[in-house]
LUMGUKE-381943 format. One record per residue (C-alpha): residue in three letters; x, y, z. Coordinates in steps of 0.05 Angstrom, whole numbers. Example, Ala and Ser with C-alpha at 12.3 -4.5 7.8 and 13.67 -1.06 7.14 Angstrom:
BEGIN
aa_px_py_pz
ala_246_-90_156
ser_273_-21_143
This chain:
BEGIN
aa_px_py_pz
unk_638_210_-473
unk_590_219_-530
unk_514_182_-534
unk_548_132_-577
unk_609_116_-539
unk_558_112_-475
unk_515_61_-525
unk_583_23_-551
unk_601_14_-482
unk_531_-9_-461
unk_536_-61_-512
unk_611_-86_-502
unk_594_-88_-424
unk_539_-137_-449
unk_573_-168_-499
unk_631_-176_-451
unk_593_-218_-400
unk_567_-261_-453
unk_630_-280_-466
unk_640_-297_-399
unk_590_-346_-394
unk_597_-372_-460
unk_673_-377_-438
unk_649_-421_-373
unk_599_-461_-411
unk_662_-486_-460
unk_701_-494_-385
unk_762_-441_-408
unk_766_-423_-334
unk_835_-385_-357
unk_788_-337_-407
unk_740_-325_-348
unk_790_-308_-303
unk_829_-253_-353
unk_757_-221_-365
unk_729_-222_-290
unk_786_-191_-281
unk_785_-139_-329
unk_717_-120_-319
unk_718_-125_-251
unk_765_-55_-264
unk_719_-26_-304
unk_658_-30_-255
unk_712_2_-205
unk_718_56_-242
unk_781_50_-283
unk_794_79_-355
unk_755_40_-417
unk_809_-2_-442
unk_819_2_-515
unk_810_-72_-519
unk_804_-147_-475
unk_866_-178_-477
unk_844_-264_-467
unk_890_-314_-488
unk_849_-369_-508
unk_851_-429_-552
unk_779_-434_-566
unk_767_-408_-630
unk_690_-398_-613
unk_721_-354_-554
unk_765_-317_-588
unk_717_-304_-637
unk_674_-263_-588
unk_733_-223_-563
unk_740_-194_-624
unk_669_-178_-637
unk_680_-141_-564
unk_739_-100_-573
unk_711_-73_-633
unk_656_-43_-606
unk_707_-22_-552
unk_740_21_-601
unk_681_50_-630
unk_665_69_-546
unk_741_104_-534
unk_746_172_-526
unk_800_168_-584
unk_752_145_-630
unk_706_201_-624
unk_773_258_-632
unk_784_215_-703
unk_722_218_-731
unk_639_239_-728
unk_592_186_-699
unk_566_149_-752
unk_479_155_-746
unk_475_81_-768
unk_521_60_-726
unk_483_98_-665
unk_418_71_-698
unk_435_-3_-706
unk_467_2_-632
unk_401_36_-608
unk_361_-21_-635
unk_405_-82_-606
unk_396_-51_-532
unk_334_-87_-502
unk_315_-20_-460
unk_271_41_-488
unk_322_102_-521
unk_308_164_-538
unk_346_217_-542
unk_311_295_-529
unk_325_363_-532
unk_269_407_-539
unk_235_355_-577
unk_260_285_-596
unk_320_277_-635
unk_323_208_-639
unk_284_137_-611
unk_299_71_-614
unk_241_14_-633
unk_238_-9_-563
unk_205_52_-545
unk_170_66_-607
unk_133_-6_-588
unk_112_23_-519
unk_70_73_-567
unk_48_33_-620
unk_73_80_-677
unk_132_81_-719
unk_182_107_-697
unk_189_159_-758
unk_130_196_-727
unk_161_207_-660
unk_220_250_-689
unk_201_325_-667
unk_150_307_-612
unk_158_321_-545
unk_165_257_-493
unk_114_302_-439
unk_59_295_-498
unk_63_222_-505
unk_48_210_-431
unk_-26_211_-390
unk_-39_292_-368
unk_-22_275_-289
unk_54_257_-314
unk_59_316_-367
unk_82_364_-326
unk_130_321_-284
unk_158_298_-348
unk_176_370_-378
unk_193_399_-309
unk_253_352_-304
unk_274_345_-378
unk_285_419_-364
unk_321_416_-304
unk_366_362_-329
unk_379_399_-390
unk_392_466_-355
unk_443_437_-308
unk_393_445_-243
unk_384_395_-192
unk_329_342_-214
unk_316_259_-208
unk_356_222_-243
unk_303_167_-246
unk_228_168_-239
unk_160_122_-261
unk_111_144_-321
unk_60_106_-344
unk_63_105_-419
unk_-13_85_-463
unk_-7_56_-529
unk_-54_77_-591
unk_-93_12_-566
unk_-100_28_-499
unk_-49_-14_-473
unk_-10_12_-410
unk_62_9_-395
unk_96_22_-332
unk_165_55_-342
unk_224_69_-297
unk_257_132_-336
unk_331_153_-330
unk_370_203_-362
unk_443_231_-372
unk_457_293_-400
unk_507_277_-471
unk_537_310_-532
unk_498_294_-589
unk_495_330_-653
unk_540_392_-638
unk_498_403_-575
unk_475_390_-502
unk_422_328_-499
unk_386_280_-459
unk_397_203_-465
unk_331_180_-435
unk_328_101_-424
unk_254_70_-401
unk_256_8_-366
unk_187_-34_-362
unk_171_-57_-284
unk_98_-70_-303
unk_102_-110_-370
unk_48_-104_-421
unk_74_-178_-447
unk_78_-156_-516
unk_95_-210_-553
unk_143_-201_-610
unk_115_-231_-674
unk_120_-322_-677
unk_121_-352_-735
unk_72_-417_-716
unk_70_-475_-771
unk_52_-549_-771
unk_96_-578_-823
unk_145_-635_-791
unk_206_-585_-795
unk_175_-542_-736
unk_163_-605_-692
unk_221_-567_-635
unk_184_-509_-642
unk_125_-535_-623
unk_149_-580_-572
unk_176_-520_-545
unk_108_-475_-549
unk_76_-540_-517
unk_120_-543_-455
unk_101_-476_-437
unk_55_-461_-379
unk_26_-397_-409
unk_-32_-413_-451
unk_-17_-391_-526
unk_-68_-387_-590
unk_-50_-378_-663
unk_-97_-357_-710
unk_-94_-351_-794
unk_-108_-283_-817
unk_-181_-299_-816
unk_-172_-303_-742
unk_-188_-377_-743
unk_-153_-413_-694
unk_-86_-462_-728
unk_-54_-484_-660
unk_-81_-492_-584
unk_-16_-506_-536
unk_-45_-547_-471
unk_-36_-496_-426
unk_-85_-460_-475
unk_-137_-516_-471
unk_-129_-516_-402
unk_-145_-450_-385
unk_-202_-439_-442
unk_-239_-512_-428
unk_-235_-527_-508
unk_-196_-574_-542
unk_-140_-563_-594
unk_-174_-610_-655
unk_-246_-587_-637
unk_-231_-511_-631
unk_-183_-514_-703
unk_-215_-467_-756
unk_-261_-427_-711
unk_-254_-359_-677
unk_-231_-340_-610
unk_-300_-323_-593
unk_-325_-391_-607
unk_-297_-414_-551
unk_-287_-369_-495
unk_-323_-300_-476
unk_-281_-240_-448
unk_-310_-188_-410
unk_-299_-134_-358
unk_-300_-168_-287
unk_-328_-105_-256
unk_-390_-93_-308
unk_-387_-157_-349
unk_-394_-112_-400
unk_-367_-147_-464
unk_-288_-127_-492
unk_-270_-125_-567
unk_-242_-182_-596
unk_-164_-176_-580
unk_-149_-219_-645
unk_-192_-178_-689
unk_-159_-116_-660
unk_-89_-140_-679
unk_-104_-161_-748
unk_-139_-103_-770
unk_-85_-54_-733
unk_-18_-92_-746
unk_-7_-69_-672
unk_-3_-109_-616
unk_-67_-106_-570
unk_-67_-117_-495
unk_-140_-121_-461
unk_-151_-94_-399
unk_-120_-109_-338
unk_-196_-129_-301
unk_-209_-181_-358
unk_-252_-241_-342
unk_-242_-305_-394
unk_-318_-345_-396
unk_-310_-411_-419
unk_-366_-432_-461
unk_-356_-515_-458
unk_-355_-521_-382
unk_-377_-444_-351
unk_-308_-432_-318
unk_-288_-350_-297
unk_-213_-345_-300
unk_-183_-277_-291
unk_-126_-267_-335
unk_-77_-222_-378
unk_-80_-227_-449
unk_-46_-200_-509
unk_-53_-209_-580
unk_6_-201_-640
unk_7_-205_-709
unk_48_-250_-745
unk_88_-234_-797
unk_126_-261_-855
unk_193_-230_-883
unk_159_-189_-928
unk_122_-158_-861
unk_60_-184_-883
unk_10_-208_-834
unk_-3_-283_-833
unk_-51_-286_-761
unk_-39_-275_-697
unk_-9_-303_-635
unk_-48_-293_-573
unk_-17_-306_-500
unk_-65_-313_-443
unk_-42_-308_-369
unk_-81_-334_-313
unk_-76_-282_-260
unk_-141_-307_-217
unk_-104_-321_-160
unk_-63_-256_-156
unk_-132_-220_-169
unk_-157_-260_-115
unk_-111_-232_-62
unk_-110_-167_-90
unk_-188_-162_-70
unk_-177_-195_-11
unk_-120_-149_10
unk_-165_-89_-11
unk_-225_-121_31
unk_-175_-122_85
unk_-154_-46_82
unk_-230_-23_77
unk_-264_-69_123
unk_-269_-79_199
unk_-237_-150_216
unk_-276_-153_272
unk_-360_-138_239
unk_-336_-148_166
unk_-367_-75_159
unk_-334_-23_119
unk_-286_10_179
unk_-273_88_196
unk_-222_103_130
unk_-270_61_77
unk_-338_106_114
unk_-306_175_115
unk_-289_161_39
unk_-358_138_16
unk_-385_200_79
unk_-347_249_27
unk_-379_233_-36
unk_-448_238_-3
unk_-419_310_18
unk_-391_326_-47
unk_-466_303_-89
unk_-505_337_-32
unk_-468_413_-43
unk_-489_403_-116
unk_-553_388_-105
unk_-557_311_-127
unk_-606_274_-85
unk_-623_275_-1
unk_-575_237_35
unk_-568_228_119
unk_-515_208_167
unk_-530_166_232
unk_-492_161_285
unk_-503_102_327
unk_-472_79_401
unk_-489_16_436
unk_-522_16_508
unk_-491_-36_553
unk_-425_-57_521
unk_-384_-40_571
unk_-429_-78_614
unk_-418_-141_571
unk_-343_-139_563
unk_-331_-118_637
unk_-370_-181_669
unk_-357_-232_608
unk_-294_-213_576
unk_-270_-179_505
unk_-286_-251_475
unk_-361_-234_499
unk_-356_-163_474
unk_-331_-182_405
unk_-388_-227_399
unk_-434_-181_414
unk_-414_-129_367
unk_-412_-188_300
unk_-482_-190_314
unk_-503_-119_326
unk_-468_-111_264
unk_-510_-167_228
unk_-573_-139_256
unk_-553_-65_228
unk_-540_-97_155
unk_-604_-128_161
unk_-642_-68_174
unk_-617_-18_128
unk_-627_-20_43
unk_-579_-57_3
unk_-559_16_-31
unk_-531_39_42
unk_-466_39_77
unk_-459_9_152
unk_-392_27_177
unk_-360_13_247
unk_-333_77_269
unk_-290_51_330
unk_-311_18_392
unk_-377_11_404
unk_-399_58_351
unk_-429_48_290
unk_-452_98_227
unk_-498_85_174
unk_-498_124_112
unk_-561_134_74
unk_-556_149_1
unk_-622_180_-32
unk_-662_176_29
unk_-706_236_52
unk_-698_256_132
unk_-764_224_145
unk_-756_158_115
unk_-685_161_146
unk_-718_167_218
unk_-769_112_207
unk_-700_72_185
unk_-669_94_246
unk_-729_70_283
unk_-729_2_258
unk_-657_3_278
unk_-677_20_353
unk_-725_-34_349
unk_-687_-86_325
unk_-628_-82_369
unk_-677_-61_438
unk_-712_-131_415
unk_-649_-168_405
unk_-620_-216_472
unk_-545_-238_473
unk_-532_-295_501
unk_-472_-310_521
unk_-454_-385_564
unk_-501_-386_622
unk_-525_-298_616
unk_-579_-267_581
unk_-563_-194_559
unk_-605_-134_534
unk_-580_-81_489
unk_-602_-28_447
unk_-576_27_420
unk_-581_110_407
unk_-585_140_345
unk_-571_213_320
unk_-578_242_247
unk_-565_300_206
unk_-579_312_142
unk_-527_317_86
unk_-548_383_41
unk_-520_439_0
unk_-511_479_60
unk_-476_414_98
unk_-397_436_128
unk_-343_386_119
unk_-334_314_137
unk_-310_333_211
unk_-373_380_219
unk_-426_334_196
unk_-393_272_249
unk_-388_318_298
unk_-464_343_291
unk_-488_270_279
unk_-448_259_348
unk_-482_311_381
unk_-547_280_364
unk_-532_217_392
unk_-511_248_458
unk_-580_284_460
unk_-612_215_444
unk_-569_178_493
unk_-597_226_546
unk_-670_217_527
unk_-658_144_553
unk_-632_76_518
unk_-665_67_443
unk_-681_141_418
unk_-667_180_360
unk_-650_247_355
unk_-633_292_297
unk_-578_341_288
unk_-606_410_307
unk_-565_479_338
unk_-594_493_395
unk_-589_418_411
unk_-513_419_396
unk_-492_483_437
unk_-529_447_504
unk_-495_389_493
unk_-436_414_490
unk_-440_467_535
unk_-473_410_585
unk_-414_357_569
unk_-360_403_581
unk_-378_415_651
unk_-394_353_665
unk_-325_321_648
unk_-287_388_658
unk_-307_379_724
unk_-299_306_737
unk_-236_308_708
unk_-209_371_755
unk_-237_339_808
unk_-203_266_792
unk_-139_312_789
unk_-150_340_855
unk_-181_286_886
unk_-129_242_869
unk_-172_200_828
unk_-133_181_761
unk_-95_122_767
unk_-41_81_733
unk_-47_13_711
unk_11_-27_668
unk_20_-76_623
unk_81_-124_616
unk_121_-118_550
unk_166_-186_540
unk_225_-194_495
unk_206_-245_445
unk_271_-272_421
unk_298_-267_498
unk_339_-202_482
unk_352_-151_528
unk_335_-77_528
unk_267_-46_510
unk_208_-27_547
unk_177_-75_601
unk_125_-46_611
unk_66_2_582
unk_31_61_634
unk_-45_61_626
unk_-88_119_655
unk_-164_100_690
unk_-208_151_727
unk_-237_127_785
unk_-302_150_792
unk_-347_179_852
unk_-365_108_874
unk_-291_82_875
unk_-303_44_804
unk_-247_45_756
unk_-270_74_690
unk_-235_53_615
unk_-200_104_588
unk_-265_89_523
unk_-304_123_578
unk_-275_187_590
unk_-215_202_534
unk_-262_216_477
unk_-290_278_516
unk_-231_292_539
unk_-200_301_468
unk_-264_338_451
unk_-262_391_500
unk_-184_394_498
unk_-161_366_567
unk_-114_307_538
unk_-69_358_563
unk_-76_354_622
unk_-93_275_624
unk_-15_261_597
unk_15_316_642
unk_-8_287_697
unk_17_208_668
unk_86_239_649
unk_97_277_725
unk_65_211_765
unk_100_162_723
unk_174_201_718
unk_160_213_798
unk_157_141_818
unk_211_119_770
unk_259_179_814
unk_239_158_874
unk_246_74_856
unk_171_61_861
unk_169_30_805
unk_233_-11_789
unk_259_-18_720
unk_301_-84_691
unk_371_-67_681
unk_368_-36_606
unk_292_-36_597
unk_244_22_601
unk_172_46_618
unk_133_69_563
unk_84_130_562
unk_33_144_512
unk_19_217_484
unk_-37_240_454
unk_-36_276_388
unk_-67_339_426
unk_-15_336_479
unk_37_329_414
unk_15_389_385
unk_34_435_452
unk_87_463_445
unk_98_476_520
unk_90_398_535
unk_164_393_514
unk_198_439_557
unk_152_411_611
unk_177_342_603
unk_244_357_603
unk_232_396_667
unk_202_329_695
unk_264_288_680
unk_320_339_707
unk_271_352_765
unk_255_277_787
unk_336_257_765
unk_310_190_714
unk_357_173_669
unk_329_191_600
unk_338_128_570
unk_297_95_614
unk_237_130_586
unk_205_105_516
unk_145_151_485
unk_92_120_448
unk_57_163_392
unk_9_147_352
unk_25_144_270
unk_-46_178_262
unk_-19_232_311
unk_53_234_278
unk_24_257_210
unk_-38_314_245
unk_21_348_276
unk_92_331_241
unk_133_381_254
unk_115_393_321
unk_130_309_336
unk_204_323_291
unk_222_372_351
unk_192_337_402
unk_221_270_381
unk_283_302_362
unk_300_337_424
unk_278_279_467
unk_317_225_427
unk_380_266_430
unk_364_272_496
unk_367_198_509
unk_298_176_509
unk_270_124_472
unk_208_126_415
unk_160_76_397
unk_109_96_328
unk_35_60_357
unk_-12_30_317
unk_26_22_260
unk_-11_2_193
unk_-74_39_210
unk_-47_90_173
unk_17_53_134
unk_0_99_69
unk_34_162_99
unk_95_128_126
unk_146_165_71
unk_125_230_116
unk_149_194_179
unk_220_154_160
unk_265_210_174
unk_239_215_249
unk_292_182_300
unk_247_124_316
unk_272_60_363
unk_206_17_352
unk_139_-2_307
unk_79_-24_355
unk_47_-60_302
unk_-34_-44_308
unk_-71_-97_347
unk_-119_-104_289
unk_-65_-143_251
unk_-57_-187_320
unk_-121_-214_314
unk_-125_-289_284
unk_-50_-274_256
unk_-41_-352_265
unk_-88_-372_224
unk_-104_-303_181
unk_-54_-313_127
unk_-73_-232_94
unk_-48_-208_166
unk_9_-260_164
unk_31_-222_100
unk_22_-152_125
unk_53_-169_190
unk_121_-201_160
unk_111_-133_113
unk_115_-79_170
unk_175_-127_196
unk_214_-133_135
unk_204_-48_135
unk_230_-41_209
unk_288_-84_192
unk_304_-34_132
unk_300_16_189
unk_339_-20_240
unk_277_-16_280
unk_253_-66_331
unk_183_-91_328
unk_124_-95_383
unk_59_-130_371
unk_5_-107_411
unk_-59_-134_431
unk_-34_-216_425
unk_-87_-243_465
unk_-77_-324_446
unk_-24_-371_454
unk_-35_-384_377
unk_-13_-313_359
unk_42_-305_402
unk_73_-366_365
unk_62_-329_301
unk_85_-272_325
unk_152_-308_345
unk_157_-343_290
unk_158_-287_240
unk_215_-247_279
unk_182_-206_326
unk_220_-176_378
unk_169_-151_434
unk_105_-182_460
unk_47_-150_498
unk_-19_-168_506
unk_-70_-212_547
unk_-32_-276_522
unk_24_-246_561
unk_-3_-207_615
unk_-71_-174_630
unk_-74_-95_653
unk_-52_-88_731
unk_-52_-33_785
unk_15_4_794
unk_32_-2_849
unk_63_80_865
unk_84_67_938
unk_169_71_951
């Protein structure tokens, strides 16, 4: 079929279910039913009739029928044997169709006004340009890439997003599509644009006052976005109440002056003053959309409204501009939860400091200005003395408190101009822009103090803290982000050594004793746990939350036991462990002990349920540790499907195609996967949809306050809404109040674990 027979059918489709509903507004149910039924066999695929055959005795109806089948004939493939496509009648089609057309070769051939608008030219001026050059540079290339492919008969999308930017700036977000036609004695491209991001052009309104437009205005009065008309002074004529509203100024009052007499726009991120939008449109003829971070001032009563606006000319039938119509949208709300979300994503719920992703960011600018030679900057790395101490006598509630103010008294004792991150834990980073290394130790210092001075107090205990500090400085010969942590870490380790409040900065000779120091240490602790018999397994109870059957039960957790019979955290020991590379031999030794008990009925399984095991991203990237594990199971005879694997997303994405094979084998296998801590790194999930996944462990940071948090309330029912698309099921971690496990519940979650439910316990390994 031709580009015109595709357009005439378009339109008779449309046309066509007009007529339907025009047909059930009159109540000719016998007219609906001949065309539901009718089209019903189009959408299925059968031939284009020639015409809609409706018996009807409504003239009105009747009327429309005919209107239909004769664009039905222009869209048969007859019509186009007996004679040329008429341009105006491809033109006027072209024009009724509410989508952007265009129709492209090697240049354009043809565009419809629709698109022209998105532009802001005439359409005239398009003919002969190509579409890549009318799009930003980042979409150029995708834009010619697949009008090539298309044309060239290669494999290409059939539908993508472009932003497209008018001559005045404004920006329109278009879903493209296109179909490869005959047009013009030659292969083509119909290209339609769809808008998912409206610009809310407004077509040109004729506003007048005389008694004759009394519906009009009752109409423009009952709406509930604020419009302003102006003359083509750009003195304001009509004020809807939505308008006064929103700009504090009434209708009568505000008559005859400008829009700037009233209100103030500006940028909400500089308050830097934007161009009048009505003066734009006037002098242009164009319509003018400000920017989407405007910020309305009302000058009568002081009120900040975000909003949307965009401003029209309006013209007469001769085209000639009598003002302007101007539609404002209050958007403060959405912008409101748009920060808030984006506070949420940068910032630790816990401290309110900036967390790990948000720190690394601002950590790589500091990088990136310090190799060119702009300014002294210095990194700190910071660890608290005593937390464990706190959270093992008085509880995480104790530990949490403790860490809000640490994180006050850090704020307090840097400059405004630097960053305080929490880096995980117990550990905190500072970031110090423009600071030489010796005002960055006296900082550092004052740091020491302030914490070593500090008491918590928690109920009827008196605690002292402090802190150890290491720094490095940020210079043109600084390595990457992982080098500088890493050397800022190694300071702090020295520091931590010299004894509880010291600084230490970043030097060599420091680094190779510390590590070579370290890595003996818990080498050796760690071999001799192993041989000693020392690491142990606790568990955690997983319940179903909806009372279904199947999934895991229960969680394996790894402690060393130290010299003295103490268990340690895994905080304690697994961050050297991943340093010096022995996660290795941390999870084989999980896997073998856990599968071993399960064989021998140590540790006794639900009928249907499963056990699950964590592995570390290390661990993930070995590609031994799968043929070892399936040793383990044929060895100690489980059943694969009583086993569930827990990887983190964070690990997933560092080693990808290792965790396809892994997970793939496995899975076939039997086993069972669960994705941990899902949403600290939601961003990459595309990468990680195709991987044979059974469940989401939603992160425990989105646990926390979730039933009275209503951000994590919305990102919580998001990751659930995605796991249904997935058919997976959902765990929350980390629900450690009865108010959470409610909202957990409520929202459709399907597994519970936490302290709500059930704190850590010994496993008990005995048959």
């Amino acid at each position: 079929m031709s580009i015109v027979g595709l357009l005439c059918l378009l339109f008779a489709l449309i046309a066509a279910l007009v007529l339907v509903l025009y047909a059930l507004q009159r109540r000719d149910l016998r007219s609906v039913w001949d065309l539901s039924q009718q089209l019903q066999r189009i959408a299925g695929g059968a031939r284009l009739p020639g015409r809609l055959e409706v018996a009807s005795d409504k003239p009105e109806v009747a009327a429309l029928v005919t209107a239909v089948n004769h664009l039905l004939t222009q869209a048969a493939p007859g019509a186009e044997r007996e004679a040329a496509p008429s341009p105006k009648l491809f033109a006027e089609l072209g024009d009724r169709i509410h989508e952007a057309v265009l129709v492209h070769r090697e240049v354009i051939l043809y565009t419809n006004r629709q698109f022209a608008s998105f532009v802001g030219v005439d359409r005239i001026e398009l003919i002969g340009r190509r579409l890549a050059d009318l799009v930003p540079p980042e979409y150029s290339e995708l834009v010619s890439e697949n009008i090539r492919r298309r044309l060239a008969g290669e494999t290409a999308a059939e539908r993508y997003e472009i932003d497209m930017v008018g001559l005045q700036g404004q920006v329109s977000r278009l879903e493209i599509a296109s179909t490869p036609v005959d047009y013009d004695k030659g292969s083509a491209l119909l290209i339609t644009g769809v808008e998912i991001i409206p610009t809310q052009t407004q077509p040109a309104l004729r506003v007048t006052v005389d008694n004759s437009a009394e519906p009009q205005l009752l109409a423009l009065n009952s709406l509930a976005e604020a419009i302003i008309a102006t003359d083509k002074d750009g003195r304001i004529t009509f004020m809807n109440p939505a308008a006064e509203q929103l700009t504090g100024a009434e209708a009568g009052a505000s008559a005859g002056k400008l829009l700037e007499d009233i209100v103030t726009l500006v940028d909400e991120t500089d308050r830097r003053l934007l161009s009048d939008p009505v003066h734009q449109a006037l002098t242009s003829g164009a319509a003018v959309n400000l920017s989407r971070r405007a910020l309305l001032l009302s000058r009568s009563n002081g009120s900040e409204r975000s909003i949307e606006l965009s401003a029209s000319p309006i013209r007469d039938s001769a085209r000639e501009v009598l003002g302007a119509v101007v539609m404002l949208h209050d958007v403060t709300e959405m912008r409101g939860l748009a920060r808030q979300m984006s506070y949420q994503a940068t910032h630790d719920a816990l401290t309110g400091l900036v967390n790990r992703r948000e720190f690394e960011r601002r950590l790589e600018e500091a990088i990136e200005s310090g190799h060119h030679g702009d300014g002294q900057h210095v990194l700190c790395y910071l660890d608290l003395d005593h937390f464990k101490l706190v959270n093992d006598t008085s509880g995480h509630l104790a530990g949490d408190s403790m860490l809000r103010e640490v994180a006050r008294l850090l704020r307090d004792a840097v400059r405004d101009s630097d960053t305080v991150g929490r880096l995980g834990g117990d550990e905190f980073g500072t970031l110090l822009v423009g600071c030489p290394l010796e005002k960055a130790r006296q900082i550092a210092d004052d740091v020491c103090r302030a914490v070593g001075d500090h008491r918590f107090v928690w109920k009827d205990k008196i605690y002292n803290i402090g802190v150890s500090v290491g720094l490095v400085e940020i210079s043109r010969e600084s390595g990457s982000l992982e080098e500088l942590l890493a050397a800022a870490d190694t300071a702090c380790y020295v520091a931590k050594r010299q004894g509880s409040g010291r600084v230490a900065v970043y030097s060599a000779r420091d680094e190779a004793l510390a590590r070579h120091t370290g890595e003996i240490q818990w080498l050796q602790r760690l071999q001799a746990a192993l041989r000693d018999n020392r690491l142990i397994l606790y568990h955690q109870v997983i319940v179903p939350a909806q009372g279904e059957d199947g999934g895991p039960a229960m969680e394996v957790l790894v402690r060393l036991q130290d010299e003295t019979g103490h268990d340690l955290l895994p905080a304690d020991f697994m961050r050297a462990a991943e340093r010096y590379r022995l996660m290795g031999t941390v999870d084989r030794w999980v896997v073998q002990t856990t599968l071993a008990a399960l064989g021998r009925g140590a540790i006794v399984l639900p009928a249907s349920r499963s056990v699950a095991i964590n592995i570390s991203g290390q661990t993930l990237a070995d590609v031994q540790f799968l043929e070892f594990v399936v040793e383990c199971l044929d060895s100690t005879g489980v059943t694969p499907g009583q086993v569930c694997f827990e990887i983190a997303e964070t690990a997933v994405i560092a080693n990808l195609e290792h965790a396809r094979r892994f997970v793939g084998v496995l899975h076939g296998m039997g086993c069972q996967f669960a994705l941990d801590d899902f949403g600290s790194g939601v961003g990459s999930f595309s990468n990680l949809k195709n991987l044979p996944l059974d469940y989401l462990k939603i992160d425990g940071s989105f646990m926390r306050n979730l039933g009275r948090d209503n951000v994590n309330q919305a990102m919580v029912a998001a990751m659930i809404k995605l796991a249904r698309t997935l058919n997976f099921k959902v765990i929350a971690e980390q629900v450690e109040d009865t108010a959470a496990v409610e909202a957990a519940r409520r929202m459709g979650v399907d597994y519970l674990q936490g302290f709500a439910i059930g704190r850590p316990q010994p496993l008990a390994l005995a048959a």
